[in-house]
Biotite code that builds the C-alpha atoms (Angstrom):
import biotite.structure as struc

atoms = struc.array([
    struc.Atom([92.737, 81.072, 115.312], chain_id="A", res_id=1, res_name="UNK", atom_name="CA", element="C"),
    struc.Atom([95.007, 81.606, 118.086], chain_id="A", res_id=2, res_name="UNK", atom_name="CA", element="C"),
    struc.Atom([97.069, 84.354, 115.660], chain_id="A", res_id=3, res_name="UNK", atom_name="CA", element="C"),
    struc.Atom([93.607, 86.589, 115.457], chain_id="A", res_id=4, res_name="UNK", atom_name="CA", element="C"),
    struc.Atom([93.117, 86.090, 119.407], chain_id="A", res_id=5, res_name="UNK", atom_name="CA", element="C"),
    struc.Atom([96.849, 87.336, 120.187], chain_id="A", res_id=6, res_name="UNK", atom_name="CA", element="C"),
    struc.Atom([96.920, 89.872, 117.770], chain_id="A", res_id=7, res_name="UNK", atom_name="CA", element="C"),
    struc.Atom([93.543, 91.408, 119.292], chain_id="A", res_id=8, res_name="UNK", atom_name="CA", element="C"),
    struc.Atom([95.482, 91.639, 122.558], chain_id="A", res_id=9, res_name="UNK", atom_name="CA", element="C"),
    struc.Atom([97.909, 93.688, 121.416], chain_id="A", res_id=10, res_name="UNK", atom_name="CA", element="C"),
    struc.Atom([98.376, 97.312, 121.654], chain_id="A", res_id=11, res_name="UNK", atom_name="CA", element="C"),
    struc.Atom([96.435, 99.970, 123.425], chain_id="A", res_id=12, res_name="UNK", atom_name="CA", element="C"),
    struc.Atom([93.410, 102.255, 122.979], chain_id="A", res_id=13, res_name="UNK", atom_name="CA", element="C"),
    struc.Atom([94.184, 106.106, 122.914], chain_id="A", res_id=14, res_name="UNK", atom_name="CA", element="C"),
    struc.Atom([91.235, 108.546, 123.245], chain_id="A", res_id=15, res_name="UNK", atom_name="CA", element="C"),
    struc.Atom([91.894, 111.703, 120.922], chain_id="A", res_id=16, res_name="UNK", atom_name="CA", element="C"),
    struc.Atom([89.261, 114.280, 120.201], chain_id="A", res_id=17, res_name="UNK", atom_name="CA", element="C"),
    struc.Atom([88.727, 116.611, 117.429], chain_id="A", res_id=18, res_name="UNK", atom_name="CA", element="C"),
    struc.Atom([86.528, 119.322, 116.716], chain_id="A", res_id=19, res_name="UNK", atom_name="CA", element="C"),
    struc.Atom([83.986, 119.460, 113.671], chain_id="A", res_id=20, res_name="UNK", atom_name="CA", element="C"),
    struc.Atom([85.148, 122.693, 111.503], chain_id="A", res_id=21, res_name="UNK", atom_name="CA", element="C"),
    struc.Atom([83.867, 121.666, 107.924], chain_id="A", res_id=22, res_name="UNK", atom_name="CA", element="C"),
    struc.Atom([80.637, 120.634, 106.986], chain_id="A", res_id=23, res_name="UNK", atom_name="CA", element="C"),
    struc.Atom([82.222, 117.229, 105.679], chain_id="A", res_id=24, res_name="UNK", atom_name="CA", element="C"),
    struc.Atom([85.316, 116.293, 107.289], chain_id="A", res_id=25, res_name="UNK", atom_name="CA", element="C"),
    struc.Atom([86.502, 116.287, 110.704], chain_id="A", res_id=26, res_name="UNK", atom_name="CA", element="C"),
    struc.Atom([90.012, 117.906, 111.443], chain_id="A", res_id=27, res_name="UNK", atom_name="CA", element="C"),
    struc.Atom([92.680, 116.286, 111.997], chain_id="A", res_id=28, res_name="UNK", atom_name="CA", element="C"),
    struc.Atom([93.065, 112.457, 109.583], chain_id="A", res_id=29, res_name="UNK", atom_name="CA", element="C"),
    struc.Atom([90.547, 110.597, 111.021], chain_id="A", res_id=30, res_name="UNK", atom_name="CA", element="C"),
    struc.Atom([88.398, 110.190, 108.006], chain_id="A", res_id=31, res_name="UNK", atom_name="CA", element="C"),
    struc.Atom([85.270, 110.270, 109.463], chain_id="A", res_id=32, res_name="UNK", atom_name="CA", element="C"),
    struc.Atom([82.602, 112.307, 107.490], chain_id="A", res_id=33, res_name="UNK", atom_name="CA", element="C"),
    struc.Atom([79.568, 113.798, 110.046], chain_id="A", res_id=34, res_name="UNK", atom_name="CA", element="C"),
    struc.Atom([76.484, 115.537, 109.253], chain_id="A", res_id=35, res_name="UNK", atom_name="CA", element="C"),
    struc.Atom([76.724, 119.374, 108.842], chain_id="A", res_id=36, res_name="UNK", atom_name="CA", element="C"),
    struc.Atom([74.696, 119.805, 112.270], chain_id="A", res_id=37, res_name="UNK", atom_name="CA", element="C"),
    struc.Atom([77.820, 118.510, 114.050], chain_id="A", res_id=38, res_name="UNK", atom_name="CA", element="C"),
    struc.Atom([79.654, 121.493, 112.845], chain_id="A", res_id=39, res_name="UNK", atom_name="CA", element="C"),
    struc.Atom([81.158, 123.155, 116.001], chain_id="A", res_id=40, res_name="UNK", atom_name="CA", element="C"),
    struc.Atom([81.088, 120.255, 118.451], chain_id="A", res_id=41, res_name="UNK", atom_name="CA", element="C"),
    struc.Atom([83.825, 118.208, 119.814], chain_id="A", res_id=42, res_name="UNK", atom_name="CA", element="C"),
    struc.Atom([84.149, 114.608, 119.022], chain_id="A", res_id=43, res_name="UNK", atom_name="CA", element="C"),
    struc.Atom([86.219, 112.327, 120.873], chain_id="A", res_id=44, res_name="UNK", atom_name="CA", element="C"),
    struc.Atom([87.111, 108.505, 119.859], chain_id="A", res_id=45, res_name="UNK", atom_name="CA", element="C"),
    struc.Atom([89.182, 105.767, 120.354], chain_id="A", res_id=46, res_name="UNK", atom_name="CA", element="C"),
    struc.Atom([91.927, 104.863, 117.847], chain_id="A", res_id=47, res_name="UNK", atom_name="CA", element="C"),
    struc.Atom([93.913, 101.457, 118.480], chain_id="A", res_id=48, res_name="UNK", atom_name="CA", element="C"),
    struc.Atom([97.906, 101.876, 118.503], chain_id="A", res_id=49, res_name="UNK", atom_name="CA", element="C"),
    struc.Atom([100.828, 99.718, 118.278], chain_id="A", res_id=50, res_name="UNK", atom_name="CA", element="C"),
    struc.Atom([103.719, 99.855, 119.855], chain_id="A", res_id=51, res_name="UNK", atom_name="CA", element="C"),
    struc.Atom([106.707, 98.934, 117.525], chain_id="A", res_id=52, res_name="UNK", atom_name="CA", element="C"),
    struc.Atom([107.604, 96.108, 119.268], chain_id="A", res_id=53, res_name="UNK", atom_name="CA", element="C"),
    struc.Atom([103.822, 95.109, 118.988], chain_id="A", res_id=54, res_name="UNK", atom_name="CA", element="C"),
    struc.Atom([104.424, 95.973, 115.327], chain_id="A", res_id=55, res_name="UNK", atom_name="CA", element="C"),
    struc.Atom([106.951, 93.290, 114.703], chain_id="A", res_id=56, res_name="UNK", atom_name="CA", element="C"),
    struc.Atom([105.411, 90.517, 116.753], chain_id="A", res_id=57, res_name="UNK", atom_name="CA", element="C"),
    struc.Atom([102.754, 91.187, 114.232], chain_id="A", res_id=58, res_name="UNK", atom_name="CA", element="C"),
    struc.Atom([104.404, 90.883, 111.835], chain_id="A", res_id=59, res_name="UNK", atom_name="CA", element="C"),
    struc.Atom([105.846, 87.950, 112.635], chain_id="A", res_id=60, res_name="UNK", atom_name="CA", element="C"),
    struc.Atom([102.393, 86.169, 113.503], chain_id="A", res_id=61, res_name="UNK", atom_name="CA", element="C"),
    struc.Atom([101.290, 87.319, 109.520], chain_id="A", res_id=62, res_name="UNK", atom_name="CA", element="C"),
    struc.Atom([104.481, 85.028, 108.701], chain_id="A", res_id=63, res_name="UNK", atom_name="CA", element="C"),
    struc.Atom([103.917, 82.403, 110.461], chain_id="A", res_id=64, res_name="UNK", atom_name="CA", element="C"),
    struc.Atom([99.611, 82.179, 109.726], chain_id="A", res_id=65, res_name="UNK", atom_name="CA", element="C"),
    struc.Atom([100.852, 82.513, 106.122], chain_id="A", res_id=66, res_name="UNK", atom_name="CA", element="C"),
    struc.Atom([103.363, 79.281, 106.180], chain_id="A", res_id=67, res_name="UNK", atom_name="CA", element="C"),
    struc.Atom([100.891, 77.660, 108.456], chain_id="A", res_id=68, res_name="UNK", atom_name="CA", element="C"),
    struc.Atom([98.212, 77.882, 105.658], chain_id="A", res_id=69, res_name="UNK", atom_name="CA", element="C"),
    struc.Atom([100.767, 77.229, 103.122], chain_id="A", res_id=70, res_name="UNK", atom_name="CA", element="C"),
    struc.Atom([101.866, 74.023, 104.837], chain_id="A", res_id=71, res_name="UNK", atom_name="CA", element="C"),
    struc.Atom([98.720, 72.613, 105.084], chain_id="A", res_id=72, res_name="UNK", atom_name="CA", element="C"),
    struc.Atom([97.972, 73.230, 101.613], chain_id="A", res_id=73, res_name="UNK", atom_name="CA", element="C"),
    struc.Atom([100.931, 71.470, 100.424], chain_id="A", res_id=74, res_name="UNK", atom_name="CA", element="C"),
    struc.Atom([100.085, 68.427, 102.797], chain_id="A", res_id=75, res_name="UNK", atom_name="CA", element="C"),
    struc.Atom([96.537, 68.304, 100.753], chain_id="A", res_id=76, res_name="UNK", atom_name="CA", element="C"),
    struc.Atom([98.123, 68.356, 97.638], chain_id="A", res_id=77, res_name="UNK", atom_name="CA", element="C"),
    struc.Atom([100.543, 65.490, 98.634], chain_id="A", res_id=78, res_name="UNK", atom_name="CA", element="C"),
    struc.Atom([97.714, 63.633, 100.167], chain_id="A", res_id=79, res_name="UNK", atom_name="CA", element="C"),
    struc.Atom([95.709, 64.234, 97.054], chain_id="A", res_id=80, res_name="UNK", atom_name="CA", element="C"),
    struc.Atom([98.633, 63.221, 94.589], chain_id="A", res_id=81, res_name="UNK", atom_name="CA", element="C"),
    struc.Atom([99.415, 59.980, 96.451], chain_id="A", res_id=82, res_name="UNK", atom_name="CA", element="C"),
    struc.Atom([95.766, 58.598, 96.553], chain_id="A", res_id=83, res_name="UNK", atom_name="CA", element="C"),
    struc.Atom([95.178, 59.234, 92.928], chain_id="A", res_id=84, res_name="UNK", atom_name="CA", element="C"),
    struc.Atom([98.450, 58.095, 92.208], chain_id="A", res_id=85, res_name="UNK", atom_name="CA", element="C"),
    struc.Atom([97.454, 54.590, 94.449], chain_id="A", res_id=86, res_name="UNK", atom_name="CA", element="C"),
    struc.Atom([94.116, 54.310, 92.730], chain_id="A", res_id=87, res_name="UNK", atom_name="CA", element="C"),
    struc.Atom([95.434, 54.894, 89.085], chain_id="A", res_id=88, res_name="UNK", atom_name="CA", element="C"),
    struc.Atom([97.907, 52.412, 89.410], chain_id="A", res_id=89, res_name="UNK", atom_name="CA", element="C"),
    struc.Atom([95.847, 49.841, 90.998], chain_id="A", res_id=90, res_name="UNK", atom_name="CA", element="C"),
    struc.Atom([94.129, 46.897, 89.236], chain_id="A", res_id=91, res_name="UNK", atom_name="CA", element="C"),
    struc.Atom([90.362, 47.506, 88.199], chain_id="A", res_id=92, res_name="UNK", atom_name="CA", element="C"),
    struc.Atom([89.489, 44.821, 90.735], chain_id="A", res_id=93, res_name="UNK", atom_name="CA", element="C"),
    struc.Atom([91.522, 46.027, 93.916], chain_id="A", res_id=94, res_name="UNK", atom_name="CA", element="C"),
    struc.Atom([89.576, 49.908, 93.210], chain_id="A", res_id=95, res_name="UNK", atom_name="CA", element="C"),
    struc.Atom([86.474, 48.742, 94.535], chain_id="A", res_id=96, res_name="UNK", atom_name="CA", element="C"),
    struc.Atom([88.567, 47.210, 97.550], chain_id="A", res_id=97, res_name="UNK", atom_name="CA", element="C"),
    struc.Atom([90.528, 49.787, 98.070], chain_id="A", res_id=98, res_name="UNK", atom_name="CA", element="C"),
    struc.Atom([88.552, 52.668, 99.278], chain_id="A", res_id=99, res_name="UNK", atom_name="CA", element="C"),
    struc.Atom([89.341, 54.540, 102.576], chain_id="A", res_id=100, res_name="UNK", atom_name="CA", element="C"),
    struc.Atom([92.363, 52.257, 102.971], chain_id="A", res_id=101, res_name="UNK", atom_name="CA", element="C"),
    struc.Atom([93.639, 54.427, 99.917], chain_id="A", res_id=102, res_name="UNK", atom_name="CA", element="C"),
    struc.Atom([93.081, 57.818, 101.477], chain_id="A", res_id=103, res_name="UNK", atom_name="CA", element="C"),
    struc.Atom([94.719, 56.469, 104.847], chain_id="A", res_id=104, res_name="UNK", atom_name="CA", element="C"),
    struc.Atom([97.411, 55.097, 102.990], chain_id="A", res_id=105, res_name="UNK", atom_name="CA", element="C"),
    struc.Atom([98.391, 58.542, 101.812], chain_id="A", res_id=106, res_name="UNK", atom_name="CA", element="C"),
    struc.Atom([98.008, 60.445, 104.827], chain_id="A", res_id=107, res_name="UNK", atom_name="CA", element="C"),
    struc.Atom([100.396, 58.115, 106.662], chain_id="A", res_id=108, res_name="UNK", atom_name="CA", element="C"),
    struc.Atom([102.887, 58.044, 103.662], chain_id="A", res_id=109, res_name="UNK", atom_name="CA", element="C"),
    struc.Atom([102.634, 61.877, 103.419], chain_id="A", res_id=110, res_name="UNK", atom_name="CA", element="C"),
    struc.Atom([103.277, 62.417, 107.102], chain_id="A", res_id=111, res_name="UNK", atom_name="CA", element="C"),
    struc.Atom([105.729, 59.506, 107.307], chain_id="A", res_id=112, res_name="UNK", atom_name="CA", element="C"),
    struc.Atom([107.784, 60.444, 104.395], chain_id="A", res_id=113, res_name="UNK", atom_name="CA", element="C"),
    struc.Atom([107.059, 63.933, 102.995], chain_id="A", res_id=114, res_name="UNK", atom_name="CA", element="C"),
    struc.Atom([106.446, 66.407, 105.976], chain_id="A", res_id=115, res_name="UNK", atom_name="CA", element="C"),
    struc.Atom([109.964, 67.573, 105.431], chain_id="A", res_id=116, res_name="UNK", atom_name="CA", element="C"),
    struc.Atom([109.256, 68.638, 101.744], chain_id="A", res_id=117, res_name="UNK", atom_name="CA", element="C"),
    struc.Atom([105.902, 70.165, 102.560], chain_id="A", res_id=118, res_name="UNK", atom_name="CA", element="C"),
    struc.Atom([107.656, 71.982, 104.836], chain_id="A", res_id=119, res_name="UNK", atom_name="CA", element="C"),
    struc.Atom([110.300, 73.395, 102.545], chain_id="A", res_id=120, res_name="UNK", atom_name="CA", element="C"),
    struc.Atom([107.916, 74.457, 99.638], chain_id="A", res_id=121, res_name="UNK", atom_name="CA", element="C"),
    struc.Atom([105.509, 76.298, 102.097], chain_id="A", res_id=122, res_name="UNK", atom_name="CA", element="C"),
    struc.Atom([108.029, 77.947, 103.608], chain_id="A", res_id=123, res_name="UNK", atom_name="CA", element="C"),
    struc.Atom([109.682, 79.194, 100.125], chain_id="A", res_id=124, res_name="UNK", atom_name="CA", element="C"),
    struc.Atom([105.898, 80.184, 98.995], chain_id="A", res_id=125, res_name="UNK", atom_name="CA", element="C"),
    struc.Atom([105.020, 81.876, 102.547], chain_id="A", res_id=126, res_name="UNK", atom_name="CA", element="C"),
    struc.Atom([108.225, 84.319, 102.233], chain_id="A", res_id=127, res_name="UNK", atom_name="CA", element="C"),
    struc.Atom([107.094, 85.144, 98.119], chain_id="A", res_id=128, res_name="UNK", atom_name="CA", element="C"),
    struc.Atom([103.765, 85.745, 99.831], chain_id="A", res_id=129, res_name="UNK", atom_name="CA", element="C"),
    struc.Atom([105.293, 87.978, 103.169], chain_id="A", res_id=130, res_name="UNK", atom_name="CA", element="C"),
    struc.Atom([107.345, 89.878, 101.024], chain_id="A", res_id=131, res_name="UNK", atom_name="CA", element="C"),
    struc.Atom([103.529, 90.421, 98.511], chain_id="A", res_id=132, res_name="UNK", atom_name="CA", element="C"),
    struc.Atom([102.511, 92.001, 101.880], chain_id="A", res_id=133, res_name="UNK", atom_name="CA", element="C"),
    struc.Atom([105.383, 93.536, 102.543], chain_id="A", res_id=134, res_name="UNK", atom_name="CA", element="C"),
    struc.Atom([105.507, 95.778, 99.263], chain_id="A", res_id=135, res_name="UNK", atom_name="CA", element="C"),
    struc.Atom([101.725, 96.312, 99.509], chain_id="A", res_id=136, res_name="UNK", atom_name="CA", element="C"),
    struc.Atom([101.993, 97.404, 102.876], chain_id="A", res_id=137, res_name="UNK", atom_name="CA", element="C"),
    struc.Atom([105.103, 100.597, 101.627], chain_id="A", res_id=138, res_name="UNK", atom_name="CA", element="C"),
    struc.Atom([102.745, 101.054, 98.673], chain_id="A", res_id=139, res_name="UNK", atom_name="CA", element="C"),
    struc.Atom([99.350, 101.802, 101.204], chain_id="A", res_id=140, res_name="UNK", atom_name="CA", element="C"),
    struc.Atom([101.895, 104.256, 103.944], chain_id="A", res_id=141, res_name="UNK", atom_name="CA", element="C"),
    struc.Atom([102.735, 105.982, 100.436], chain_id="A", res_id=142, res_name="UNK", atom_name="CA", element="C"),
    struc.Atom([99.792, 106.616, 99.391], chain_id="A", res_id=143, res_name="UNK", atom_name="CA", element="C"),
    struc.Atom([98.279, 107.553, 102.851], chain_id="A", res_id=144, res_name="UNK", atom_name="CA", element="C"),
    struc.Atom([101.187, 109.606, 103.687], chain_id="A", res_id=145, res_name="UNK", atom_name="CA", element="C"),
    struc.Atom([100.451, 112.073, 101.379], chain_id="A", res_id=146, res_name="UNK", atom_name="CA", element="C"),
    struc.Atom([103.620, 110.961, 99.190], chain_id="A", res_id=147, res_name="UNK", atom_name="CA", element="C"),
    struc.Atom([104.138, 113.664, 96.738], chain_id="A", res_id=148, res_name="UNK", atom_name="CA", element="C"),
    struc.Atom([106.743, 111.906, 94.493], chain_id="A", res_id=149, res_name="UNK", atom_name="CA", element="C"),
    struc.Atom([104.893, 109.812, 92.583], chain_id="A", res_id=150, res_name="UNK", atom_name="CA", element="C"),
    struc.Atom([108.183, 108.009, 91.227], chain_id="A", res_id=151, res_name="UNK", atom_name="CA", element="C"),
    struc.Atom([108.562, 106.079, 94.545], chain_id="A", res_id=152, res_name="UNK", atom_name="CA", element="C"),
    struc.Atom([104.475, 105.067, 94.502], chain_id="A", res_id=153, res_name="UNK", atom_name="CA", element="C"),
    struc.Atom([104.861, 104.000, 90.933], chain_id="A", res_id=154, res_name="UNK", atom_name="CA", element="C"),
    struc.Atom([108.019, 102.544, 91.801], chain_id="A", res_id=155, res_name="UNK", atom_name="CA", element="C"),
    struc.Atom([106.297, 100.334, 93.941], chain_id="A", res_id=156, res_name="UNK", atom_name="CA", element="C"),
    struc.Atom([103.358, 99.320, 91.888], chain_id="A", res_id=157, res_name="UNK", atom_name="CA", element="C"),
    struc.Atom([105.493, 98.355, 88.887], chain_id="A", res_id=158, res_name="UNK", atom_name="CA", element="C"),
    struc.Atom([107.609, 96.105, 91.695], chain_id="A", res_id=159, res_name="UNK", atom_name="CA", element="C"),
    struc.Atom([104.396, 94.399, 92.227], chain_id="A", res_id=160, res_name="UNK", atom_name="CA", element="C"),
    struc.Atom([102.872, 94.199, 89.194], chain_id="A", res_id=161, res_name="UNK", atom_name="CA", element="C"),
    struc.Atom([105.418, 93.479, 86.298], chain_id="A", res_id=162, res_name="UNK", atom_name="CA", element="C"),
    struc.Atom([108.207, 91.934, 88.400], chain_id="A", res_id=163, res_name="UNK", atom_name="CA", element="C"),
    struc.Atom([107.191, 90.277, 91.214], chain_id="A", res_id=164, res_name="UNK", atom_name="CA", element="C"),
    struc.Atom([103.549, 89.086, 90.104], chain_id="A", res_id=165, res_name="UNK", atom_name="CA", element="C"),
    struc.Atom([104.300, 87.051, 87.579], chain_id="A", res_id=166, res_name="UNK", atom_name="CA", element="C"),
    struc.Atom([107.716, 85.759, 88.781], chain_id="A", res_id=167, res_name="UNK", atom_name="CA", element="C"),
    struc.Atom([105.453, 84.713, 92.100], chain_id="A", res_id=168, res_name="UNK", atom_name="CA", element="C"),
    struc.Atom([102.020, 83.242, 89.909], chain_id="A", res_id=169, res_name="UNK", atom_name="CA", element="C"),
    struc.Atom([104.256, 81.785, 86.623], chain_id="A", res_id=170, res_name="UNK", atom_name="CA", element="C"),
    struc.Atom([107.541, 80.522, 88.680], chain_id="A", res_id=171, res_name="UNK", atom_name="CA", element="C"),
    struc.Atom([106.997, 80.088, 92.315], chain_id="A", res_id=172, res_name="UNK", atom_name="CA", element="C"),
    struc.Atom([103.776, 78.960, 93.352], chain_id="A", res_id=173, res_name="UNK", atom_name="CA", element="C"),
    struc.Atom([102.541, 76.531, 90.427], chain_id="A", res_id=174, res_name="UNK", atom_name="CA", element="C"),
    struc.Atom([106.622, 75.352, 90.727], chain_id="A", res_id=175, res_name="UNK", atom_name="CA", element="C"),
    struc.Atom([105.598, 74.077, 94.116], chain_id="A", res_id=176, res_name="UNK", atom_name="CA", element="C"),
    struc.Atom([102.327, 72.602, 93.345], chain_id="A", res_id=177, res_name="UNK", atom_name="CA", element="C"),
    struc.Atom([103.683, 70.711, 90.579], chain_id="A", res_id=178, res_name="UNK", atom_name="CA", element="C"),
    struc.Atom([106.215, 69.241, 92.817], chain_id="A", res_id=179, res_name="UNK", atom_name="CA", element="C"),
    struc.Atom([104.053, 68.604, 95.409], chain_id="A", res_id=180, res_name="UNK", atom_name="CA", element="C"),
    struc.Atom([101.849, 66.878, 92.919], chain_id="A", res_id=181, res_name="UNK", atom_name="CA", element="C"),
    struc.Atom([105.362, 64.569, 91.460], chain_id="A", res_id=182, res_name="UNK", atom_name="CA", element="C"),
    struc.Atom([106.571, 63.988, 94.678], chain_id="A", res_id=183, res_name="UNK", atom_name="CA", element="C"),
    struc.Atom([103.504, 62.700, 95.943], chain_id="A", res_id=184, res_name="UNK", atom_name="CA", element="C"),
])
């Protein structure tokens, strides 16, 4: 939560206006469409911009909300892993018994003896997943740029799609959940 407050806090709000020329479109790229009785008048609003540095800190927060999420995911599948693993291998009469003590078992073996492995594999899957939103994010300032070469937006789609998709879904991130699940 505190990585939606900061990033709210960032940057500045610059009034532009435009004037209304077509009977659709505003001049200019804002992408607003008006009604056709707004044709003439002047329209200002409020855009929100980033400074670079702003930019990077940013970026930086996506990073860290993504191996913050990651993290705690692997620490549930660990937790998870070892409890099943405790109740499986139990005797049919210390089940019954067992019961919360199980589930507190795991959580302080997991945090006792795993953190640094939970740690590892969400920070290998958060940096397949930055890099995800890195590509996307050339792919969108392509295609809203007004890119005319199309071999440098198709480029990046096939990046995404036949290369780094599957190596990420196949390889990488049911890799780590596996392990997760074994070392647990």
């Amino acid at each position: 939560m505190y990585y939606v407050f900061y990033a709210a806090t960032q940057g500045e709000f610059v009034t532009k206006s435009s004037s209304v020329t077509n009977f659709n479109s505003v001049s200019g790229s804002t992408g607003v469409t008006v009604p056709s009785y707004l044709n003439g008048y002047n329209i200002t609003y409020q855009t929100y911009k980033l400074s670079s540095s702003d930019q990077q800190e940013l970026w930086f927060l996506l990073f860290c909300f993504l191996w913050t999420t990651e993290f705690i995911l692997a620490l549930g599948y660990i937790i998870i892993s070892i409890a099943v693993a405790g109740w499986y291998f139990s005797t049919p009469d210390d089940r019954n018994i067992e019961g919360s003590r199980l589930l507190c078992r795991s959580l302080y073996q997991t945090i006792r003896y795993h953190m640094g492995t939970a740690a590892f594999g969400s920070l290998v899957i958060a940096i397949m997943e930055f890099i995800r939103m890195i590509i996307l994010y050339i792919e969108k300032q392509l295609v809203k740029g007004g890119c005319n070469n199309c071999v440098s937006i198709n480029f990046t789609l096939s990046l995404d799609i036949y290369i780094y998709t599957p190596f990420y879904d196949n390889c990488i991130h049911y890799t780590f959940i596996y392990f997760f699940n074994v070392v647990g």
